[in-house]
C-alpha positions as CSV (number, residue, x, y, z in Angstrom):
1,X,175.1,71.9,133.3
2,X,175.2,68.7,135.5
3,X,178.2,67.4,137.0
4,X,178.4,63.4,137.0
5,X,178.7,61.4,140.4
6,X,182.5,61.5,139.7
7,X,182.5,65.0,140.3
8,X,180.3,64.9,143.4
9,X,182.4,61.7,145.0
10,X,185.8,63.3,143.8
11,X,184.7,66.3,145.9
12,X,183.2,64.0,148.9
13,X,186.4,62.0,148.7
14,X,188.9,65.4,148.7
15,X,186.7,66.8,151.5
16,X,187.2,63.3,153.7
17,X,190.9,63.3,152.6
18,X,191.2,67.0,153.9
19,X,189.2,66.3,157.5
20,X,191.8,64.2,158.4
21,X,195.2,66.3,157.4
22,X,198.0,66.0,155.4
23,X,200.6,64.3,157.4
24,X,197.8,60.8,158.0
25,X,196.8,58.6,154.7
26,X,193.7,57.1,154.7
27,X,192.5,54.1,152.8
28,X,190.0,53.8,150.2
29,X,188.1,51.9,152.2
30,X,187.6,54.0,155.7
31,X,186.8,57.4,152.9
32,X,183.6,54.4,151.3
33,X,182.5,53.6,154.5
34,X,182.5,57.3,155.8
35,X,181.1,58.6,153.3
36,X,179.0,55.7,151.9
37,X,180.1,55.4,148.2
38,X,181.1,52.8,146.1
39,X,184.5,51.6,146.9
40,X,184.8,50.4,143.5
41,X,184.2,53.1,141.6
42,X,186.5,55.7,144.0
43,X,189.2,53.1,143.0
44,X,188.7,55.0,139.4
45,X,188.0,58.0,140.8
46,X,191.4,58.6,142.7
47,X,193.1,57.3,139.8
48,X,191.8,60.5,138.2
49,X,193.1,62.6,141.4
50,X,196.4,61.0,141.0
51,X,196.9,61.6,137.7
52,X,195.9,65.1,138.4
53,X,198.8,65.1,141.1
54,X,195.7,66.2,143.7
55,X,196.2,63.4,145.9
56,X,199.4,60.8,146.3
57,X,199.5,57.1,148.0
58,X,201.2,55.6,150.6
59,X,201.7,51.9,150.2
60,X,202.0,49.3,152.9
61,X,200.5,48.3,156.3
62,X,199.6,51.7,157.2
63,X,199.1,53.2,153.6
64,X,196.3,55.2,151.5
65,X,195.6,58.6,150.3
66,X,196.4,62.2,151.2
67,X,196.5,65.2,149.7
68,X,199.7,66.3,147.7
69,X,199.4,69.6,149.1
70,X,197.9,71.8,151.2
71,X,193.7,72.3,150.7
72,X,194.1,76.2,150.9
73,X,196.6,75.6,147.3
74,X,193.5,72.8,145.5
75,X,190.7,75.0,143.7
76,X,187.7,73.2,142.8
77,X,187.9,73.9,139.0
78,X,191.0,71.9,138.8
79,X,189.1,69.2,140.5
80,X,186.1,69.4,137.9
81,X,188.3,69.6,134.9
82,X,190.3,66.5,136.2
83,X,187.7,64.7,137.1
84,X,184.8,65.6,134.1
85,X,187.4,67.1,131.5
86,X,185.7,70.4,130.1
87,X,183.1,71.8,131.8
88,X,180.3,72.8,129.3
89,X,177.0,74.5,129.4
90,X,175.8,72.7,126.2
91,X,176.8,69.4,124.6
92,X,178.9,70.6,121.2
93,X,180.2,73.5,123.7
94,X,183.9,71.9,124.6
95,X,186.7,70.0,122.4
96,X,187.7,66.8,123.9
97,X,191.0,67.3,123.2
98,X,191.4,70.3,125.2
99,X,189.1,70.7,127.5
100,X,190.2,74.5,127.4
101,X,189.0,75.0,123.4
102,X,185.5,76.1,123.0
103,X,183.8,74.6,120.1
104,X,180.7,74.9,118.6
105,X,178.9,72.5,116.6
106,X,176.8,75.1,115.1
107,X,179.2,77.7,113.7
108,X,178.5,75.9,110.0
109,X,174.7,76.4,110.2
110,X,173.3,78.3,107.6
111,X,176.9,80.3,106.9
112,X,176.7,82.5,110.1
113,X,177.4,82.0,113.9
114,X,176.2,80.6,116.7
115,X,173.2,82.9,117.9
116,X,173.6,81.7,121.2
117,X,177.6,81.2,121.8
118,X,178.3,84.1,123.6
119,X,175.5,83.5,126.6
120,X,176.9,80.0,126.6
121,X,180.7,81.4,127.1
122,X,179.7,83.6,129.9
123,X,177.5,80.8,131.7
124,X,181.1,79.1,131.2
125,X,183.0,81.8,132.3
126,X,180.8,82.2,135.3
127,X,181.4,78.7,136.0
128,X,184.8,77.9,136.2
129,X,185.3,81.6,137.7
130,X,183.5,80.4,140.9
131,X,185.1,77.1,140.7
132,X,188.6,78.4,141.0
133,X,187.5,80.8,143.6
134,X,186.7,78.1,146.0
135,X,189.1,75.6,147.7
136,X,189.3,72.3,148.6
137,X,190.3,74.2,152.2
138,X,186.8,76.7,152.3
139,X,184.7,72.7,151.8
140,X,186.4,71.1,154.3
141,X,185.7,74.3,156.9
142,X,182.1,74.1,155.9
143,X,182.1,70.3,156.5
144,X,183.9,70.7,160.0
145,X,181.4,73.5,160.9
146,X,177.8,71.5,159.5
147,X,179.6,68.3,161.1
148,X,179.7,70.4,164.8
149,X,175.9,72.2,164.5
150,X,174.4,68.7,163.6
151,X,176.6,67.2,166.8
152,X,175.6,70.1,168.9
153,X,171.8,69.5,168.1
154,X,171.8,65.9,168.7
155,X,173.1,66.4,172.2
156,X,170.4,69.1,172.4
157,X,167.5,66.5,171.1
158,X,168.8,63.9,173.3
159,X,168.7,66.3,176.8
160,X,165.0,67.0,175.9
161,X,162.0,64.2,177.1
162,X,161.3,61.9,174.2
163,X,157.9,63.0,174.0
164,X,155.2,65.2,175.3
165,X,155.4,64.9,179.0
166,X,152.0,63.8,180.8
167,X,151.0,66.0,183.8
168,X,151.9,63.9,186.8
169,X,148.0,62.1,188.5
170,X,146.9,64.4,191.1
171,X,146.2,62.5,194.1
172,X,143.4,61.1,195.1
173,X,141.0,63.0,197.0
174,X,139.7,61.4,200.2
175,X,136.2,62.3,202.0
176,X,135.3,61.4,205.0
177,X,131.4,61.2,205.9
């Protein structure tokens, strides 16, 4: 199963709403150049979130996006679903009327069931179990914390010498005669 860039820049753009709190929106356009996606196609994207009631806008001067509610209450397989519809392990697995119907194209083959329906319902299962154990809150945490090692370790690369340090010239000898 792969989830499509709108997925991955739904999540990225969530993540970025969530860095920056509730209370302060935040344009389209600081959350592309952040994060370095297509302003474009984010437009589309938090159209999705919107309609999803995961995010809300402010208009005006100081206007954007925030969350509509707290990260700790957004679970990543409401994100998926809103973003990707169904999430399915195989092509003919999901109805696209409701992404919460399993289907499967070959149920008609040669008068008996899918052989392989039930490994594709627990792979599903699986899936969107894990999804809605995680929150929007738990990625933003991670993000905070891989944000303050990768700060911490360029301070630490930027103490040390550039390069390997030559032994200072020893002086030079004099003789007498």
């Amino acid at each position: 199963m792969i989830f499509t860039t709108k997925a991955e820049y739904g999540v990225r753009l969530l993540v970025e709403l969530g860095r920056q709190g509730a209370n302060r929106p935040v344009s389209l356009k600081a959350i592309s150049e952040a994060e370095g996606l297509p302003l474009a196609y984010l437009e589309r994207i938090v159209a999705l979130l919107k309609k999803a009631e995961l995010v809300e806008s402010t208009r005006g001067a100081h206007g954007g996006y925030r969350l509509s509610r707290e990260a700790e209450a957004i679970t990543m397989d409401e994100v998926i679903v809103a973003l990707e519809g169904g999430v399915a392990p195989m092509n003919c697995f999901v109805d696209d009327t409701d992404a919460t119907r399993v289907l499967c194209s070959h149920e008609a083959d040669k008068g008996h069931g899918c052989a392989t329906k039930l490994l594709w319902l627990r792979v599903q299962g699986g899936v969107m179990e894990r999804l809605a154990q995680t929150t929007l809150a738990e990625l933003v945490a991670f993000s905070l914390r891989e944000t303050a090692e990768a700060e911490a370790a360029a301070a630490e690369a930027a103490l040390q010498p550039a390069g390997p340090v030559a032994a200072p010239a020893s002086p030079p000898v004099l003789t007498t005669s």
